[in-house]
C-alpha positions in Angstrom: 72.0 93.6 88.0 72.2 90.8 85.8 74.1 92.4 83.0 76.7 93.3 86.1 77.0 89.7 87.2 77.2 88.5 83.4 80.0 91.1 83.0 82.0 89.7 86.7 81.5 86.6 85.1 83.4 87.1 81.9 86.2 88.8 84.1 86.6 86.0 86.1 86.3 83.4 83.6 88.9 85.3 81.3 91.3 85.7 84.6 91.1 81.8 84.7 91.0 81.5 81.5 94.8 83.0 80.5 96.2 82.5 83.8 98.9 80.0 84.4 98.0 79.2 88.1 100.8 77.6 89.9 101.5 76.5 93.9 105.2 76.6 95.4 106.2 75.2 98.8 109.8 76.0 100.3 112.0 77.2 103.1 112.8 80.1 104.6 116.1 81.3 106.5 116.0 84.4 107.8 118.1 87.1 110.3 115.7 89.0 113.1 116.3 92.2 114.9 113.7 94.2 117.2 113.3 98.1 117.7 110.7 99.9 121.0 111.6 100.9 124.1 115.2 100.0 124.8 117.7 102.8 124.1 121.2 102.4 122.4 120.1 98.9 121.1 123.5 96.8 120.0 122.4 95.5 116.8 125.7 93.5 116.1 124.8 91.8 119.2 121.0 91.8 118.7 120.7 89.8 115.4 118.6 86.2 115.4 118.0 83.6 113.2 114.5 82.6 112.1 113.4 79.7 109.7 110.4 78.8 108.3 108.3 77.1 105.7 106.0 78.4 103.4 103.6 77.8 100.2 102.9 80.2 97.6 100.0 80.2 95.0 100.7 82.1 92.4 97.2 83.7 90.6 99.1 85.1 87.4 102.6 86.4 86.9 101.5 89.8 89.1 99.9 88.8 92.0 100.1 85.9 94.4 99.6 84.8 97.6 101.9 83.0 100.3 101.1 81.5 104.0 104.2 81.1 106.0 104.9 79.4 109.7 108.4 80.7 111.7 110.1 80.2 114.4 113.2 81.4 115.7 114.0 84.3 118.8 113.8 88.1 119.2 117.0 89.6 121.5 118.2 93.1 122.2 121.3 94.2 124.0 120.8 97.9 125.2 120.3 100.5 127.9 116.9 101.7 129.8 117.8 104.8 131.6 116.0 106.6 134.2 114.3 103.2 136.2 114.9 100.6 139.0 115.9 97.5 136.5 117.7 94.4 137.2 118.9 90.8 135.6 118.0 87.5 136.5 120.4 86.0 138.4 121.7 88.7 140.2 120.0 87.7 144.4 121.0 89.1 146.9 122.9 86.3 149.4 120.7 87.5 152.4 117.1 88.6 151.0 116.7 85.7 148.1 113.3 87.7 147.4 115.2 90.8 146.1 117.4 91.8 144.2 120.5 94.5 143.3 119.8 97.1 141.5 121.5 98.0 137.9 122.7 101.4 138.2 124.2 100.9 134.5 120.6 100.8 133.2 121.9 98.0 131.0 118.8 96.4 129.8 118.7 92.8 127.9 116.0 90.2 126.7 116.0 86.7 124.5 112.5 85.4 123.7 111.4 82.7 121.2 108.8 83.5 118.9 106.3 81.5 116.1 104.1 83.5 114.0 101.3 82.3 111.2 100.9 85.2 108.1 99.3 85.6 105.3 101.2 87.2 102.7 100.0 89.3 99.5 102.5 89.8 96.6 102.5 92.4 93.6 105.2 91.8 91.0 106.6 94.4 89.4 107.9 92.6 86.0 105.9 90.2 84.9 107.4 86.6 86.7 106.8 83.0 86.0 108.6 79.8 88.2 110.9 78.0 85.7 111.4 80.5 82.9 115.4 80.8 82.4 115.5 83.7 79.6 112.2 86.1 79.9 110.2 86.4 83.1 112.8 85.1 85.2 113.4 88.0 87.8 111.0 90.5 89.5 111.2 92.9 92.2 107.9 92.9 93.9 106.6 94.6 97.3 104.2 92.3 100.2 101.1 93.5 102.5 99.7 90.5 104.8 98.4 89.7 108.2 99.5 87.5 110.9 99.7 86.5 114.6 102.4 86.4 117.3 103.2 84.4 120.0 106.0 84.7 122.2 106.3 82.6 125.7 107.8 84.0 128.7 111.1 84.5 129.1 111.6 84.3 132.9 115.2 85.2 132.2 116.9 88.8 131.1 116.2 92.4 132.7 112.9 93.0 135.2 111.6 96.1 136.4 112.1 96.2 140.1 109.7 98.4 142.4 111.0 102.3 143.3 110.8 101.7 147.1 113.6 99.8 149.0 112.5 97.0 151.5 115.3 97.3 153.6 116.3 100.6 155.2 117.1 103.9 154.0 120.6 103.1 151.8 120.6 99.7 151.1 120.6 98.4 147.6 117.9 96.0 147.6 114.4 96.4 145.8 111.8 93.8 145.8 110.6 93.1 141.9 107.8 94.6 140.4 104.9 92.2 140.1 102.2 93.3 137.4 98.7 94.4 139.6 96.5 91.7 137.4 99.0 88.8 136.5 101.4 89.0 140.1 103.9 88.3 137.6 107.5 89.8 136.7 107.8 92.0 133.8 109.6 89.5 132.4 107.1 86.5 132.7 104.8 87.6 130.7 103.5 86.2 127.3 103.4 88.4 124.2 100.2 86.8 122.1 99.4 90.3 119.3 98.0 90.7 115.8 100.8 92.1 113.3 101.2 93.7 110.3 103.5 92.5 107.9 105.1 94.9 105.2 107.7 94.5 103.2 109.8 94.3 99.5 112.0 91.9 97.9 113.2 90.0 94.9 112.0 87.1 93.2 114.4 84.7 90.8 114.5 81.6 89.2 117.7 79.0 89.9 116.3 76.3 87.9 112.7 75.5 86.2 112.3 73.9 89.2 113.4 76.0 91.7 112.9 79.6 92.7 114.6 82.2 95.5 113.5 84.9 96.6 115.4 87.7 98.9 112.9 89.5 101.4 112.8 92.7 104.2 110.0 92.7 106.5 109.0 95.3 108.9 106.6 93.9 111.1 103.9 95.9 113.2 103.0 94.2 116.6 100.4 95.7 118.9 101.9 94.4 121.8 104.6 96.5 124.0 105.8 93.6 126.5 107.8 91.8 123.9 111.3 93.8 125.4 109.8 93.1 128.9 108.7 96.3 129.3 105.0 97.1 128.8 104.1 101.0 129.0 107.6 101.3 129.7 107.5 105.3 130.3 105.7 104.4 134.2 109.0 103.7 135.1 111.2 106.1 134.5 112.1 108.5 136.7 110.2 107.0 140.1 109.2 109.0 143.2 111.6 107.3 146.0 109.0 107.7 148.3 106.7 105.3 146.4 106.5 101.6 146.8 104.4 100.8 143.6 104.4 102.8 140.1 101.6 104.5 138.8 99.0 102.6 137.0 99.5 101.9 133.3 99.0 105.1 130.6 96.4 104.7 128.4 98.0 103.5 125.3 98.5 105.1 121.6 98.4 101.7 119.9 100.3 102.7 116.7 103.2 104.8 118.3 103.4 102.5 121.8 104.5 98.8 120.4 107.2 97.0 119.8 108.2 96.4 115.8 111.1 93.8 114.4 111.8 92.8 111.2 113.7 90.1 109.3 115.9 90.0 106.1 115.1 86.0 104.6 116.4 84.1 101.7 114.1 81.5 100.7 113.8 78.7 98.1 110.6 77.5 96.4 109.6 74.3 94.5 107.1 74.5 92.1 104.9 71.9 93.3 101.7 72.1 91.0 101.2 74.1 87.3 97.5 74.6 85.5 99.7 73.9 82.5 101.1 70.7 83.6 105.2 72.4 84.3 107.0 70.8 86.9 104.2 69.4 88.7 104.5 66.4 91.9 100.8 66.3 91.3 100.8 65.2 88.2 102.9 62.5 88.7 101.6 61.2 91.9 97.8 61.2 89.5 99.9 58.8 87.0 
């Protein structure tokens, strides 16, 4: 046991030891786009910008680590078949407690979202902040974990229920209010857990400065985020019906929403072990 901790020791020590350890902070622009449940999705119309900040501490030139805050929207343009839908908006003049329903199946949302992660990196080429001739590129690939928050929209497409208030004929439904919430599918909040994946490229401008160019598919393990949580419950409803059936039981990895973004972000090196480049240093002076 002892001789295992001696030799974890000299492992660690030596990965100190001839390791240049550096920390980056920067800002991050990127564009968003979302794929679940809506059909036909738009993309030229269903693109959204995202910014952020982030910092970056780099361990050696292979591996770092980076935290990152965003902030920006999520928004599809596309079609949900088979279901009583409508927009916001769209009352009718003599019931203002219902509304028309969209027989074009057209199906929109625009939600703002923030997320935290926590990013891993793994270079493929060796890569060091400020380096103009070797080491000044590197393709590199990212695994991390995160959270996701996304507030109510109260505005875009709503489930309405199957059965009509209003006589046999009439185009009025009263909107479908969730059993435990009483609230519109499209007031809900989306708060979920995500996986971040993703692969990129990493360059130096300056010896000061750094970009890197970034896709990230994102895993979310909610399904409301399109306003449509276990959306399959209402397709197709019985007419006779005045409610739709209670919600599936869920297959978490095959039943969420996903979106990703494409960034391009620029880093400052704000601290070096070796002294490069480093705000630190001069504030200490």
């Amino acid at each position: 046991m002892k001789k295992l901790a001696i030799v974890l020791a000299i492992m660690g020590i030596s990965f100190y030891g001839f390791s240049q350890h550096t920390a980056d902070l920067g800002v991050q622009l990127s564009g968003a786009t979302y794929w679940g449940d809506i059909e036909k999705v738009d993309y030229s119309k269903s693109v959204t910008p995202v910014v952020g900040i982030l910092g970056r501490w780099n361990f050696n030139k292979r591996l770092s680590i980076r935290g990152q805050l965003l902030t920006g929207n999520l928004k599809a343009n596309g079609m949900f078949s088979d279901a009583n839908i409508a927009q916001s908006g769209t009352r009718s003049p003599n019931n203002p407690e219902s509304f028309a329903r969209d027989t074009t199946h057209s199906f929109n949302f625009n939600r703002s979202i923030q997320t935290v992660e926590a990013i891993l990196e793994f270079n493929f080429r060796n890569y060091k902040m400020g380096n103009l001739k070797k080491e000044r590129f590197s393709p590199f690939v990212s695994l991390g974990v995160g959270g996701f928050y996304s507030r109510a929209p109260r505005v875009g497409t709503f489930i309405l229920d199957p059965g009509p208030t209003v006589p046999a004929g009439a185009l009025y439904y009263p909107y479908y209010l969730d059993a435990l919430s009483l609230k519109k599918t499209n007031n809900t909040d989306a708060l979920s857990f995500i996986i971040p994946v993703g692969m990129g490229l990493k360059f130096n401008i300056t010896k000061k400065l750094g970009g890197v160019i970034e896709l990230i598919v994102r895993k979310t393990f909610v399904d409301n985020i399109d306003n449509l949580d276990d959306p399959k419950r209402f397709q197709n409803p019985d007419p006779t019906m005045s409610t739709y059936p209670n919600k599936f039981a869920k297959n978490t990895w095959s039943n969420n929403d996903w979106y990703a973004t494409l960034s391009v972000s620029v880093l400052y090196q704000l601290w070096s072990s070796k002294g490069n480049c480093s705000i630190y240093d001069k504030i200490k002076k």
